[in-house]
N, C-alpha and C positions, 0 to 999 in steps of 0.2 A: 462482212456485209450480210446486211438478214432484211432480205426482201419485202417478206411475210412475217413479221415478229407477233400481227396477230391473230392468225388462220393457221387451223390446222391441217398439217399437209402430211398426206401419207403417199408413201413412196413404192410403189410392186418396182423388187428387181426380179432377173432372172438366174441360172445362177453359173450366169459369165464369170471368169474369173477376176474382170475386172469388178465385179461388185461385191465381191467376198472379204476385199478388207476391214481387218479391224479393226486401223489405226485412226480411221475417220470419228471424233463425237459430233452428235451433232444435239440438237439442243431439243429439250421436253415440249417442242409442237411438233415434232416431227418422225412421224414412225415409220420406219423399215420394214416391208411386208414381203420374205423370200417367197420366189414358188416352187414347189415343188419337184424335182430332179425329173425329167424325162416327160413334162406335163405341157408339151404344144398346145392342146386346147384352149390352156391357161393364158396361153400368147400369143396369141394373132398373127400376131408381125411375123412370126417363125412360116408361119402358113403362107403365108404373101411371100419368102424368100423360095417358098420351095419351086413353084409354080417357074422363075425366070432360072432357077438352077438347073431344073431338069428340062425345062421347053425350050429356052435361048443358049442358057450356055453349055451343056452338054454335047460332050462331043463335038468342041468347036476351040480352034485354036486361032488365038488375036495376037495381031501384026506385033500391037503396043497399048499400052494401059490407057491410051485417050478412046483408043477403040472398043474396048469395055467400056470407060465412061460414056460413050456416045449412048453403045447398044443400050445398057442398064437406063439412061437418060431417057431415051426413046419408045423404052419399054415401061416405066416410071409412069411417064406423060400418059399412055398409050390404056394403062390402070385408072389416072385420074379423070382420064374421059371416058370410059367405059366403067362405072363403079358397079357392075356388078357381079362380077368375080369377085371384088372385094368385099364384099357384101355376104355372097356366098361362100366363103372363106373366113370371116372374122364375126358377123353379126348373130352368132348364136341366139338362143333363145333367152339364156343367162344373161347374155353383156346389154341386150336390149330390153329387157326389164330393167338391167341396174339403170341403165341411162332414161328411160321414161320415167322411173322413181325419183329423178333428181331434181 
């Protein structure tokens, strides 16, 4: 299945080990952009986990795994209605140039 057969699509992983396979081709519109080992600036999303690891779950022990989903759930929502930690967290002065440029 090929989505996009004709836009070119580039792909930033991180470098989970789930994205270090080899065995994947994938076809000449589409390029793989690693980032760099140990480069959270480069990734946002790493920033936004740190904030509910060490504020919510730290030092806190759950009954059962629905009771993390709640919390983590609660705390999600609690982000998208308040977007300014997020904001102050991910919208560098870099990522918001690249997105005005587009």
């Amino acid at each position: 299945m090929n989505c996009y057969p004709h836009e070119d699509i580039v792909l930033i992983l991180d470098g989970a080990s789930l994205h270090r396979s080899t065995d994947l081709n994938f076809r000449n519109h589409v390029l793989l952009i690693r980032l760099p080992p140990y480069s959270p600036e480069l990734n946002s999303v790493e920033l936004l986990w740190d904030d509910p690891r060490e504020n919510v779950f730290a030092n806190k022990v759950f009954t059962s795994l629905p009771t993390v989903v709640f919390q983590l759930t609660h705390d999600m929502n609690a982000l998208r209605e308040n977007q300014s930690p997020v904001k102050s967290l991910s919208a560098w002065r870099w990522i918001a140039n690249a997105i005005t440029s587009l």
